[in-house]
C-alpha positions in Angstrom: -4.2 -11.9 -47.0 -4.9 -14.6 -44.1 -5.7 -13.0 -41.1 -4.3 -14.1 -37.7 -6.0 -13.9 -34.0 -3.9 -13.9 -31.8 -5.0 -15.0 -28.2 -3.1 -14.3 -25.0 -3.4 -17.1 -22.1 -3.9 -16.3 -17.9 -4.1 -19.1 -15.4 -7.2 -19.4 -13.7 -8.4 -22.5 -11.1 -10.0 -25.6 -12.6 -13.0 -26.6 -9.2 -13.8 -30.1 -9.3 -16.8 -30.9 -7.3 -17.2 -34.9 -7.6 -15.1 -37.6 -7.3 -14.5 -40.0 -10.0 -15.6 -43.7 -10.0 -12.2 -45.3 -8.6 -11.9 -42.3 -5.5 -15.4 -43.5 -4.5 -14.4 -47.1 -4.7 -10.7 -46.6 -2.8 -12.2 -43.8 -0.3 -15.2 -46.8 0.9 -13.0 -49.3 0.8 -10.5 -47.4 3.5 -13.5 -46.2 5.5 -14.6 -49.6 6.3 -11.6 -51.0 6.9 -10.7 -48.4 9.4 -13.9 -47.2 10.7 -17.3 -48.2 9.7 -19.6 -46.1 11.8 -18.0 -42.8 10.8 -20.1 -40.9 8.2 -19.0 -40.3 4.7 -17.8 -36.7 3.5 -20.2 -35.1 2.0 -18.1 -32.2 0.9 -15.2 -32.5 -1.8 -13.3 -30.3 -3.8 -10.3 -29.5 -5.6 -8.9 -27.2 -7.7 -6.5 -27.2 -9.9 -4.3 -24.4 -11.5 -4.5 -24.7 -15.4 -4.2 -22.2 -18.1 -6.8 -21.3 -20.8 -6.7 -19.1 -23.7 -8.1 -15.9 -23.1 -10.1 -14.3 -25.6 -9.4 -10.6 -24.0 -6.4 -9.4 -24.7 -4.1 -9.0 -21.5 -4.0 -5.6 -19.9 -2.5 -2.9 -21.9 0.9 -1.7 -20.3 0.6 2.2 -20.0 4.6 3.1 -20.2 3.0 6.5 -18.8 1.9 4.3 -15.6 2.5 0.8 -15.5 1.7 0.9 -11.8 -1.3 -2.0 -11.8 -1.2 -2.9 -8.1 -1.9 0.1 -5.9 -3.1 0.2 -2.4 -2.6 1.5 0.7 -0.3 -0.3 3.9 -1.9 -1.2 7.2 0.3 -1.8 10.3 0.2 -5.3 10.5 1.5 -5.3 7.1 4.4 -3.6 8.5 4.7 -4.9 11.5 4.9 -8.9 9.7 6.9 -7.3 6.6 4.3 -8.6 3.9 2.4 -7.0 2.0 -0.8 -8.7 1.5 -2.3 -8.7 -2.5 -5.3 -9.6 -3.6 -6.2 -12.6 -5.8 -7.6 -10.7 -8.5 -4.9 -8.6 -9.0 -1.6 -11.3 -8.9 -3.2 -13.7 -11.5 -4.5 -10.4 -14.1 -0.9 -8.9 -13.4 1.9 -10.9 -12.1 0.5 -15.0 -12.9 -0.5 -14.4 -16.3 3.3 -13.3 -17.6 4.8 -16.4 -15.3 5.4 -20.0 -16.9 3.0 -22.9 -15.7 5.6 -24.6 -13.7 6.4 -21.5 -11.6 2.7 -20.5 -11.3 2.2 -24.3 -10.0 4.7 -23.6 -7.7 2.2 -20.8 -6.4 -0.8 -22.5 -6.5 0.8 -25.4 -4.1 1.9 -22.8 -1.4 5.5 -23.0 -1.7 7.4 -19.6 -1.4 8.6 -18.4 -4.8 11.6 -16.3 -4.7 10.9 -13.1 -6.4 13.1 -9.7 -7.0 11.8 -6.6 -5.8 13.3 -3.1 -7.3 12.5 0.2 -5.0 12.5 2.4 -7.8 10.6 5.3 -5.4 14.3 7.4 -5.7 14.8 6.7 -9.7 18.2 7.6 -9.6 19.0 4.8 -7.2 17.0 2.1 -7.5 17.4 -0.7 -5.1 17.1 -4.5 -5.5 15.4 -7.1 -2.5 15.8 -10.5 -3.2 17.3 -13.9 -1.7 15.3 -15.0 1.7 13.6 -12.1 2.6 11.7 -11.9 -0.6 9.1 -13.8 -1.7 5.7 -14.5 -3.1 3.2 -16.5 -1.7 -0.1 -17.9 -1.7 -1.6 -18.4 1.9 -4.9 -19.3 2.8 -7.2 -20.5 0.0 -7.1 -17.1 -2.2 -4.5 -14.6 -0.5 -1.5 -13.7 -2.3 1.1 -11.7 0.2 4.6 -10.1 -1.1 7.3 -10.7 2.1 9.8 -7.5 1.8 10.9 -7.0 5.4 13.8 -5.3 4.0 12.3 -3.0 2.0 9.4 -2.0 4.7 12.4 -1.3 6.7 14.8 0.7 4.7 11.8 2.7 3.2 10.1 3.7 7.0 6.6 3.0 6.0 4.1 3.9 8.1 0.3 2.8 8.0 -1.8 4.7 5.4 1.6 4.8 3.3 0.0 4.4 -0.7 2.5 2.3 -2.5 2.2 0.8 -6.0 3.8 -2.4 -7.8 3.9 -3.6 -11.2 5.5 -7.0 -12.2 8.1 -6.5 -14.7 8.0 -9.3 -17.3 11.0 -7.5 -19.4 13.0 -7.7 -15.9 11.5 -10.6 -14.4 11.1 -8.7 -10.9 8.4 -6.9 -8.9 8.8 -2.9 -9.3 8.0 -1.2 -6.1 7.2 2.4 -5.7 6.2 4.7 -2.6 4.0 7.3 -3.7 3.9 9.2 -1.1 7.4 10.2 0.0 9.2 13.0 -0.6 12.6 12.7 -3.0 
C-alpha cells in the first residue's frame, strides 16, 4: 500500500533585504541624473506574499467551537466601526482557506469585500456585506474587519467579548457576541 502525505499550504511574507544587480544599476543611474549630492538609501526591503507548503496540518475545526478569533472591543473600535485583528490570527485562520489572487489583493492594501453573518441570535442570523463590509490590511501588519452595520445593530459597548470564525464552507466571516443575552 503506498502511502500518501498530504500537506496543507498558508501564505506567509517572502522579506527581501538586497537589491539585485540591475536595481542597483537603474537606482545610481537616476540618482545622478537627478541629484548627485544626495546620499544613497541604505535601507531596502520588500516583501512579498507567497504561499508555501506547510508541514503542520492547518488548525483543526472544533464543530463544538469553531470560534478561532476571540477578543474583546475597545471604543475606538466602535466608535470607527472596525474591528481591528491581529496578523497572526487572519493569515492561521482566514488567509490560509483564501486563493492566492484574493490573498494578493490583501497583501497590496485594497479593501476586499467580505460577508459577515451575526449568528449571536441563531434563529435569525443576519448577513453584512456590500460597502460597509470589508477586510483590510492597514499599516505594515494590521488586519481590521469594517462592520459599521453590525456594531450598530448589535449596541456593542467597550469590553463587549465577541468571537469570529471564517467560514470556508460559506465563504463569509461568522460573527458572534458572547456576551449578550438572547
Amino acid at each position: 500500500m503506498i502511502s500518501k502525505t498530504l500537506y496543507s499550504t498558508k501564505k506567509t511574507f517572502y522579506y527581501e533585504f538586497l537589491r539585485t544587480k540591475e536595481e542597483e544599476e537603474e537606482e545610481s543611474c537616476s540618482k545622478s541624473r537627478i541629484c548627485m549630492s544626495e546620499p544613497a538609501g541604505d535601507q531596502y526591503c520588500r516583501r512579498q506574499l507567497v504561499e508555501i507548503r506547510d508541514v503542520f496540518p492547518p488548525p483543526a475545526a472544533d464543530s463544538d467551537d469553531p470560534w478561532r478569533i476571540k477578543k474583546s472591543i475597545n471604543q475606538h473600535e466602535i466608535d470607527s466601526g472596525i474591528i481591528e485583528l491581529e496578523w497572526n490570527d487572519v493569515f492561521e485562520h482566514v488567509l490560509r482557506y483564501w486563493k492566492m489572487g484574493l490573498a494578493n489583493y490583501i497583501a497590496m492594501g485594497v479593501k476586499v469585500h467580505v460577508i459577515i453573518l451575526d449568528v449571536t441570535q441563531e434563529s435569525s442570523p443576519r448577513k453584512y456585506d456590500g460597502q460597509d463590509a470589508y477586510l483590510q490590511l492597514v499599516g505594515k501588519d494590521e488586519f481590521v474587519l469594517a462592520c459599521m452595520g453590525l456594531i450598530k445593530d448589535r449596541n456593542l459597548k467597550a469590553g463587549d467579548e465577541i468571537s469570529l470564525y471564517w467560514d470556508d464552507k460559506a465563504a463569509c466571516f461568522r460573527f458572534r457576541s458572547i456576551n449578550v443575552e438572547t
